[in-house]
C-alpha positions as CSV (number, residue, x, y, z in Angstrom):
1,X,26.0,-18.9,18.5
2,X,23.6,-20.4,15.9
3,X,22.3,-23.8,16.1
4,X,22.7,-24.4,12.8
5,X,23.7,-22.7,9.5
6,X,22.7,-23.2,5.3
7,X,23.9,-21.4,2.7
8,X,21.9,-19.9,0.2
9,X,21.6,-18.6,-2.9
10,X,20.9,-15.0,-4.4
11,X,17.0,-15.2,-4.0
12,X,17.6,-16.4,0.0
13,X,15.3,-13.1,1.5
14,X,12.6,-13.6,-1.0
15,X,12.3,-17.0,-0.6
16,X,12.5,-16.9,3.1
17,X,10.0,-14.5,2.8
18,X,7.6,-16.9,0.7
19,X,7.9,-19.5,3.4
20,X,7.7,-17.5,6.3
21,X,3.8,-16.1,5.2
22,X,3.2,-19.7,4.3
23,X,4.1,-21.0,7.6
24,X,1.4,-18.1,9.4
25,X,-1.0,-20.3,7.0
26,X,-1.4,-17.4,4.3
27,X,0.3,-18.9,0.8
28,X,1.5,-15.9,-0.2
29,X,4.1,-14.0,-1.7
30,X,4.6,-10.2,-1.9
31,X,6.9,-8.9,-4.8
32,X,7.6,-5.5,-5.0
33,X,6.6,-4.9,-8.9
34,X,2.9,-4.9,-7.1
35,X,1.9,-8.6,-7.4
36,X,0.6,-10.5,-4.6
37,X,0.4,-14.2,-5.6
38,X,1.1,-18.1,-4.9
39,X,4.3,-20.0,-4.9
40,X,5.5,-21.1,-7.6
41,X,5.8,-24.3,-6.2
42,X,2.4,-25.1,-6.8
43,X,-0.1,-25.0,-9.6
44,X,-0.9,-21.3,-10.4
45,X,-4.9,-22.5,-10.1
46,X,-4.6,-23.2,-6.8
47,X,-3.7,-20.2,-5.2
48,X,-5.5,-16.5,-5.9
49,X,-3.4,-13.3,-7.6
50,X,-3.6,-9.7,-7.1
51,X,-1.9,-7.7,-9.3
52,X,-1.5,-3.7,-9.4
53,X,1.4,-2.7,-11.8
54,X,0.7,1.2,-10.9
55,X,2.0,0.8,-7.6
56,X,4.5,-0.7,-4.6
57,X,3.7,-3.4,-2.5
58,X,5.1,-2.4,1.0
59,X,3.7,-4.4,3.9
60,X,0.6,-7.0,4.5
61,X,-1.6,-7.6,7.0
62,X,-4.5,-10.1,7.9
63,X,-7.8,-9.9,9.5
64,X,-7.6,-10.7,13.1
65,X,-10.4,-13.5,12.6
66,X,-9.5,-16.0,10.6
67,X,-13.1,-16.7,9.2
68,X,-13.3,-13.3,8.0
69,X,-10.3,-14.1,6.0
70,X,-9.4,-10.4,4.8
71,X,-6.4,-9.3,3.5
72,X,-5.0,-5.6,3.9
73,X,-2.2,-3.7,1.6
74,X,-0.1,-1.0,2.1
75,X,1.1,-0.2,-0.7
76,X,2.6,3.2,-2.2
77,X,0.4,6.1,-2.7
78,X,-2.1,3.5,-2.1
79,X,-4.4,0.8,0.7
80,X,-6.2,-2.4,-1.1
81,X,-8.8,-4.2,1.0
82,X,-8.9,-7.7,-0.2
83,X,-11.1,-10.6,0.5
84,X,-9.8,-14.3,0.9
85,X,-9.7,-14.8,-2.7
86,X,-7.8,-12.0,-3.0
87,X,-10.4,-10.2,-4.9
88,X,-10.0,-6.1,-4.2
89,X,-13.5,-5.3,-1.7
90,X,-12.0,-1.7,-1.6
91,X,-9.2,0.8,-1.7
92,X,-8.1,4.2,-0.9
93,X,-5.4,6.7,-2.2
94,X,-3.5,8.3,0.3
95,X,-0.7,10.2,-1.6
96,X,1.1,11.7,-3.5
97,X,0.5,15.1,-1.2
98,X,2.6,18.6,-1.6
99,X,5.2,17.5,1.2
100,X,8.4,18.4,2.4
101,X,10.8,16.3,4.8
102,X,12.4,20.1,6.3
103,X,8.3,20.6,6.8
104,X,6.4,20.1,10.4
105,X,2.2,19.1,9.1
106,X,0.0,21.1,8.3
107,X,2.1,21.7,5.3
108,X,1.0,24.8,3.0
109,X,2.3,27.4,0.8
110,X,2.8,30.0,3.5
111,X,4.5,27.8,5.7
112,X,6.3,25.6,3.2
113,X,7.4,27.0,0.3
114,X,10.0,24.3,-1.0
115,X,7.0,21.6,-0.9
116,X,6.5,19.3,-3.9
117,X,4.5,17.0,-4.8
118,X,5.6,13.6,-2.9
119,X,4.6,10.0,-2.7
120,X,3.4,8.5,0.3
121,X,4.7,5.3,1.2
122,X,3.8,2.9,3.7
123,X,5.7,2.7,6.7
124,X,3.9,0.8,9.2
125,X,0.3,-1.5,9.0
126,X,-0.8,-2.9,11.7
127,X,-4.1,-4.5,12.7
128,X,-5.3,-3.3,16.9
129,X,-7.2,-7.0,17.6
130,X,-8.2,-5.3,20.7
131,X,-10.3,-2.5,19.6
132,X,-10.3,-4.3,15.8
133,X,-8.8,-1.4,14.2
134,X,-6.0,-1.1,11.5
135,X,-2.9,1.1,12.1
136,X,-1.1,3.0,8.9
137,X,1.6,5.1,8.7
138,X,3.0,6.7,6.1
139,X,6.3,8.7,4.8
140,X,5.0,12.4,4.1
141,X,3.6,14.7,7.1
142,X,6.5,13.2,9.0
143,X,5.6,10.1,9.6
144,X,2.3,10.3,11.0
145,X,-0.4,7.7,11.7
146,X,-4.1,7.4,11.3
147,X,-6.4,4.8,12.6
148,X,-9.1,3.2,10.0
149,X,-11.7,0.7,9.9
150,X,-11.4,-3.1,9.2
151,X,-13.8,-3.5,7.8
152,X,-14.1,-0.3,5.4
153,X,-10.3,0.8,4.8
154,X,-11.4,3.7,2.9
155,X,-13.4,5.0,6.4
156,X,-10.7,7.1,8.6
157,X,-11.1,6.9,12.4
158,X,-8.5,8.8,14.1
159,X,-6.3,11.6,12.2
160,X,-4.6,14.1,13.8
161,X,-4.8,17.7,11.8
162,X,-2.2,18.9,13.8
163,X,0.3,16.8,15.0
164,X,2.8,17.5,18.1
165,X,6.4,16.1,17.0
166,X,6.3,13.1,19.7
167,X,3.2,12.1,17.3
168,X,5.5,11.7,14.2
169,X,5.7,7.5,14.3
170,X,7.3,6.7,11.3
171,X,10.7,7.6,9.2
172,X,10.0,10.1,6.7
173,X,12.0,9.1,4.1
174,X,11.0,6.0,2.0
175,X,14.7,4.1,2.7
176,X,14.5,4.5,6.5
177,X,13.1,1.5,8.3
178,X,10.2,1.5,10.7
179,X,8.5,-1.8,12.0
180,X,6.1,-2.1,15.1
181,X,3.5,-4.3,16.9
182,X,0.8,-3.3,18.8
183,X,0.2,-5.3,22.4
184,X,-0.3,-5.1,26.2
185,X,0.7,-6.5,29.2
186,X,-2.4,-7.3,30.7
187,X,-5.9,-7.9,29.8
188,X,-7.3,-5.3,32.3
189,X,-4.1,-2.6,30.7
190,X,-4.8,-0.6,27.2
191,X,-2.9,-1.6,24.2
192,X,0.0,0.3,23.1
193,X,2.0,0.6,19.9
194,X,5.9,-0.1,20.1
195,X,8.1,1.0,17.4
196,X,11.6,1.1,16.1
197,X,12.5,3.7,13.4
198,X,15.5,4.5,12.0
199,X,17.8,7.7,12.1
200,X,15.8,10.9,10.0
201,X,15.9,13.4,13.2
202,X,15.6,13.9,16.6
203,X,13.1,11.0,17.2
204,X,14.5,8.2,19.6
205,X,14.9,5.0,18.1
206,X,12.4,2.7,19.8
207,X,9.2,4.6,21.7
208,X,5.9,3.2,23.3
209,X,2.7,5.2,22.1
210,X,-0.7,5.9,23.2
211,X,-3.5,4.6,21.6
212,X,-6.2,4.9,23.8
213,X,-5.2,8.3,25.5
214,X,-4.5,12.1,24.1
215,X,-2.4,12.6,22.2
216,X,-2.7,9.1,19.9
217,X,0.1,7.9,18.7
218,X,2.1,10.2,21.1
219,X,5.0,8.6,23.6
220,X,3.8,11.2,25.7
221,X,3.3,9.4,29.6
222,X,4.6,6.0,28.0
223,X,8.4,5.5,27.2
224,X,11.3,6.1,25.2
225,X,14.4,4.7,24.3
226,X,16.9,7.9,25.6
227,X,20.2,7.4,24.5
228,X,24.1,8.9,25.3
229,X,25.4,10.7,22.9
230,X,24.1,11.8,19.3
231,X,21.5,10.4,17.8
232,X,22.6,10.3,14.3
233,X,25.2,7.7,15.9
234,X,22.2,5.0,16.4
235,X,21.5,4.7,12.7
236,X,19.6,1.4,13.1
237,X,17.9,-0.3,10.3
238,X,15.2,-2.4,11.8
239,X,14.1,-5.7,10.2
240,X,11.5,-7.0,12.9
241,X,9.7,-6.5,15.9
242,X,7.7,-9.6,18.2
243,X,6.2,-10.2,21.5
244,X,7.0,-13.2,23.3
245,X,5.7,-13.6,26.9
246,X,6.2,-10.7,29.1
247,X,8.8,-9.1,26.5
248,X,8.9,-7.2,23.4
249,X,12.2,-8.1,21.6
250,X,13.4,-5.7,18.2
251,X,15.4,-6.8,15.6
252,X,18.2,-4.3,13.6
253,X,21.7,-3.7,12.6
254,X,23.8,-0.9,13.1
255,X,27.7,0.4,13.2
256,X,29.1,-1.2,15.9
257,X,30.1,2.2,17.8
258,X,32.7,0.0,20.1
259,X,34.9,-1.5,17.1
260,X,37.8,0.0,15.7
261,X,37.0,-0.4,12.5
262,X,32.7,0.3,13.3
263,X,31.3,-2.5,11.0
264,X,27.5,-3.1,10.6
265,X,26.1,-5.9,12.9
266,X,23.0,-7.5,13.8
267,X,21.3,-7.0,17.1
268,X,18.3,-8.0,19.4
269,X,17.2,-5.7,21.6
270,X,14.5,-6.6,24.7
271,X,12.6,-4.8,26.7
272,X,9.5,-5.6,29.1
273,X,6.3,-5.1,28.5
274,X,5.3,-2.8,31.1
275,X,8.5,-0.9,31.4
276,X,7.5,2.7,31.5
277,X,11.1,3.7,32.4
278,X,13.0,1.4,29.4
279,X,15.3,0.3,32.6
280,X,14.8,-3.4,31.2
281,X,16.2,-2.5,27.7
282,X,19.1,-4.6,27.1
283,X,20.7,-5.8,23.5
284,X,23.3,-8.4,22.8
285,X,24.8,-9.2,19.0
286,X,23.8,-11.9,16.7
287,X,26.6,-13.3,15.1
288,X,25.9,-15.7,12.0
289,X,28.9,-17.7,11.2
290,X,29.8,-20.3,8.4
291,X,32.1,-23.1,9.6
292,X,35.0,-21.2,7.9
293,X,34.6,-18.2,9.6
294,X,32.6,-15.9,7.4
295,X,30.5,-13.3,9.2
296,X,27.0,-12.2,7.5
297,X,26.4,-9.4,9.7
298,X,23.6,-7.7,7.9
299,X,19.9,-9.4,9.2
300,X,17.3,-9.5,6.1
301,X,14.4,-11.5,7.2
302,X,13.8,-13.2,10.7
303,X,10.8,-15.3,12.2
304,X,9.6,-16.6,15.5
305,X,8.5,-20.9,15.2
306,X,8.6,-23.7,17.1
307,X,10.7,-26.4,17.4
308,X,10.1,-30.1,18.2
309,X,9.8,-31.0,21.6
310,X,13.2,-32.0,23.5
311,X,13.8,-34.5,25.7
312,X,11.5,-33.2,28.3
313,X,8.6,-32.9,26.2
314,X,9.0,-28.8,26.2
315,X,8.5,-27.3,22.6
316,X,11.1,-24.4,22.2
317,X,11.3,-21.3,20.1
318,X,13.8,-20.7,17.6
319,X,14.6,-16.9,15.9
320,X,15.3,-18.0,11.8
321,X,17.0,-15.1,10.0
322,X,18.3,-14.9,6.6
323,X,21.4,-12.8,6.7
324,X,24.1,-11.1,4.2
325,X,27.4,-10.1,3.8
326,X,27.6,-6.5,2.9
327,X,28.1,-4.1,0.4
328,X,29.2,-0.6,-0.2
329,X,27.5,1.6,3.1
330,X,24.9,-0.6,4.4
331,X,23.8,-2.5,1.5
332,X,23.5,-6.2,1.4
333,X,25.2,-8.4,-1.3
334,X,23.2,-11.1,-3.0
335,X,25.3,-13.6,-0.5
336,X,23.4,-15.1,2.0
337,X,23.1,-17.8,4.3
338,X,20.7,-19.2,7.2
339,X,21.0,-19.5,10.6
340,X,18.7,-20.4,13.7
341,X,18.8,-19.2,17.6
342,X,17.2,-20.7,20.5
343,X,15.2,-17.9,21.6
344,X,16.3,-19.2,25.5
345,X,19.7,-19.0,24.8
346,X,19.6,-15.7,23.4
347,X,17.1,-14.7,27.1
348,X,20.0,-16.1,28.9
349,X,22.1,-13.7,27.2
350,X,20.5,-10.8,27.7
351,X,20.1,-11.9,31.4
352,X,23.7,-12.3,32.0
353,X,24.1,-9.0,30.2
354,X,21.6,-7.0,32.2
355,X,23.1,-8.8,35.4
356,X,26.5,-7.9,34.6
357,X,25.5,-4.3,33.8
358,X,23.3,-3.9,37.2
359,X,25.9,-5.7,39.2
360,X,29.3,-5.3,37.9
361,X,28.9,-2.1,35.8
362,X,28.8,-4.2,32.8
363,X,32.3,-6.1,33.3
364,X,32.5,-9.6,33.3
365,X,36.2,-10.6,35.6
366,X,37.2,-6.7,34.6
367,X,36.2,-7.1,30.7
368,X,33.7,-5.7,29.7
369,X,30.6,-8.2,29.3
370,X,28.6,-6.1,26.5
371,X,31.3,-4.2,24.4
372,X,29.9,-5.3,21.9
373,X,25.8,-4.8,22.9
374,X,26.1,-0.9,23.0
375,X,28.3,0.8,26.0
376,X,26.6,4.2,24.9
377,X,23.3,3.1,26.6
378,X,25.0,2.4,29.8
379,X,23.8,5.6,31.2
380,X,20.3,3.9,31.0
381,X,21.3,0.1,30.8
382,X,22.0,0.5,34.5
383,X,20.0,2.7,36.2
384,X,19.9,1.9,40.0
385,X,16.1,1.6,40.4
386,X,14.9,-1.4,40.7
387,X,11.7,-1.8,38.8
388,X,9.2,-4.9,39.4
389,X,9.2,-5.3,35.4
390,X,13.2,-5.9,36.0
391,X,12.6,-8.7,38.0
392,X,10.0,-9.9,36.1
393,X,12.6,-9.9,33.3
394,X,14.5,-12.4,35.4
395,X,11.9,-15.0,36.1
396,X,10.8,-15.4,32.6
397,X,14.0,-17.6,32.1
C-alpha cells in the first residue's frame, strides 16, 4: 500500500521527470520536440540549452565521472556528445537504414525485398562504468546493440555484422518499451546487461546478456526469463529498471492475465543478481490508490531516493512513481496522481510471495497468495532447486 498519495495535474510525468534528473544533480529537462534545457523554475541564464528541432530526444545518459561532466543523447536517427555546458563535442547519424521489422540483419535486396527506408530510434543507452563504454540500441536490424566510445561517440567498438536472434536486445518497433542497466554481482564477476522488452516476437521478456564473452549481447550461458504459455500474453510495457543490493528489481504494467475482466496493472518484478537460473524471479502488484478508492494502474515514471532517517537512525529507500488512469488499449489519460513505497515493504512482499510459492505452492490458508503477481510463471516461480542466490534473496531483508 502506498505511504502516501498527491494528486496531480495533466503535466504530472513531465514534471516528475524534471525533478527526478534534478535530484541525480543534472538540472535538466528532456522534451521530446528535441530540446534539452533548464527548468523553468529558474532563470533561463542559469542553466545551458541544447536544441535540435530535426530530431527526437529519446533517452540521456551521463559520464560516469562526474568531473568529466559529459552528457550523451540518444536521439532518433541520431547520437549527440555534449559537454557540461551542453555544447555538442560530437555526433553521429545512425539511421534512417533500408529495414524491415519481418527482416532478420544483414538486410538486402535479395533477402528483403519489402525493405524501406526506416528510422532508427533509440531504444536503450547505457554507459559500462566498468569497462567505460557506452551501450546503444536501436529499433531497425531487430533491435540490435553496438558498443562505442566515451569519449568519441562517433568511434564504434563492438558491432555485430551478423547477428544470431538471442543477440536482438531491443523491441523493434519505436512504441514497444525496452529499458536496461548494466551491473554485476561481484567485483571479481564480469558485468552483464539486464533487460526488459516488450512483446514484438519470440524474445522473452527480461534476459541477462553477455558483454564480455561471445556472442555480445547474446543471453547465450546467462539467463532468461521462460514463461508458461504464449508469449504475446506477457505484453509488458516497461517503465524502469534499478539495482539495489544483491537484486535487480524491473518495473512494468501489463493485462492482469488472472482477472475476469484482464485490466492493465502495475508491477515490480525482482530477481537476484547472480541468478543464472531466474529461480529468484518473483513479482507482486503495485496498487496506487486515492482515499476514495480510485485505482491509477498505469506506472509513468518511477525513482529510487532516500528517506529521512527513522527512529533508529536507519535511512530507508522509497520507490516514487507517477501513475495514470487509463485510456482506450493501454494508453494513459492526462490523470495522474503520486504515490511512494517503502522499498522494504515491497522486499517483504516479494519474500512472503516467494515463500508461499516454494512452500505452499503459492497459497496462503488455501488462497492463493499471488493471483494477482502472475500464476502463469508458476512453472518457474517454484522450481524445487534450491539456489544459494535464493537464500541470499532471503537475508537481504
Amino acid at each position: 500500500m502506498p505511504l502516501g498519495m498527491v494528486r496531480l495535474s495533466s503535466s504530472a510525468v513531465k514534471t516528475l521527470l524534471s525533478l527526478l534528473l534534478l535530484a541525480t544533480g543534472c538540472p535538466l529537462m528532456l522534451f521530446p520536440i528535441g530540446t534539452v534545457q533548464g527548468s523553468d523554475s529558474f532563470p533561463s541564464n542559469i542553466y545551458p540549452t541544447f536544441i535540435r528541432n530535426d530530431t527526437l530526444f529519446e533517452h540521456l545518459a551521463l559520464h560516469p565521472d562526474p568531473d568529466v561532466g559529459r552528457v550523451y543523447v540518444g536521439a532518433r536517427n541520431r547520437l549527440f556528445q555534449l559537454d557540461p555546458s551542453l555544447q555538442p563535442e560530437l555526433q553521429d547519424a545512425t539511421g534512417p537504414v533500408t529495414d524491415s521489422r519481418d527482416c532478420l540483419p544483414p538486410v538486402t535486396e535479395t533477402n528483403c525485398p519489402q525493405a524501406r527506408e526506416t528510422s532508427n530510434h533509440n531504444k536503450l543507452l547505457l554507459v559500462n562504468p566498468y569497462s567505460m563504454e557506452l551501450i546503444t540500441c536501436g529499433s531497425v536490424n531487430q533491435g540490435i546493440c553496438q558498443k562505442r566510445s566515451l569519449d568519441s561517440v562517433d568511434q564504434v567498438l563492438f558491432s555485430t555484422e551478423r547477428p544470431v536472434d538471442t543477440q536482438y536486445v531491443a523491441a523493434n518497433h519505436p512504441n514497444v518499451s525496452t529499458v536496461g542497466l548494466v551491473v554485476r554481482s561481484h567485483p571479481d564477476k564480469q558485468p552483464v546487461l539486464f533487460v526488459g522488452r516488450g512483446y514484438t516476437s519470440s524474445h522473452p521478456p527480461i534476459s541477462t546478456r553477455n558483454l564480455a564473452q561471445d556472442p555480445i549481447f547474446s543471453y547465450e550461458e546467462t539467463a532468461k526469463l521462460a514463461v508458461a504459455g504464449r508469449l504475446s500474453e506477457y505484453d509488458h510495457n516497461f517503465v524502469a529498471s534499478f539495482a539495489h543490493r544483491q537484486h535487480v528489481y524491473f518495473l512494468f504494467y501489463r493485462r492482469d492475465l488472472k482477472s475476469p475482466s484482464r485490466e492493465y496493472r502495475t508491477y515490480i518484478s525482482r530477481v537476484c543478481l547472480d541468478d543464472q537460473a531466474y529461480y529468484s524471479y518473483v513479482e507482486v502488484p503495485l496498487t496506487c490508490r486515492s482515499r476514495t478508492g480510485k485505482i491509477y494502474n498505469l506506472l509513468q515514471a518511477v525513482q529510487l531516493g532516500v528517506s529521512k532517517e527513522d527512529v533508529g537512525g536507519r535511512a530507508s529507500e522509497t520507490l516514487v512513481g507517477v501513475f495514470s488512469t487509463r485510456l482506450a488499449s493501454n494508453r494513459p489519460s492526462e490523470e495522474s496522481a503520486l504515490c511512494m513505497f517503502n522499498l522494504e515493504d515491497v522486499d517483504r512482499r516479494i519474500n512472503s510471495t516467494r515463500d508461499f510459492c516454494y512452500t505452499q505452492m503459492g497459497k496462503e490458508a488455501g488462497v492463493e497468495a499471488i493471483s494477482s503477481a502472475n500464476i502463469e510463471l508458476m512453472s518457474s516461480l517454484c522450481s524445487p532447486p534450491d539456489t544459494g542466490c535464493s537464500l541470499l534473496s532471503a537475508m537481504q531483508v
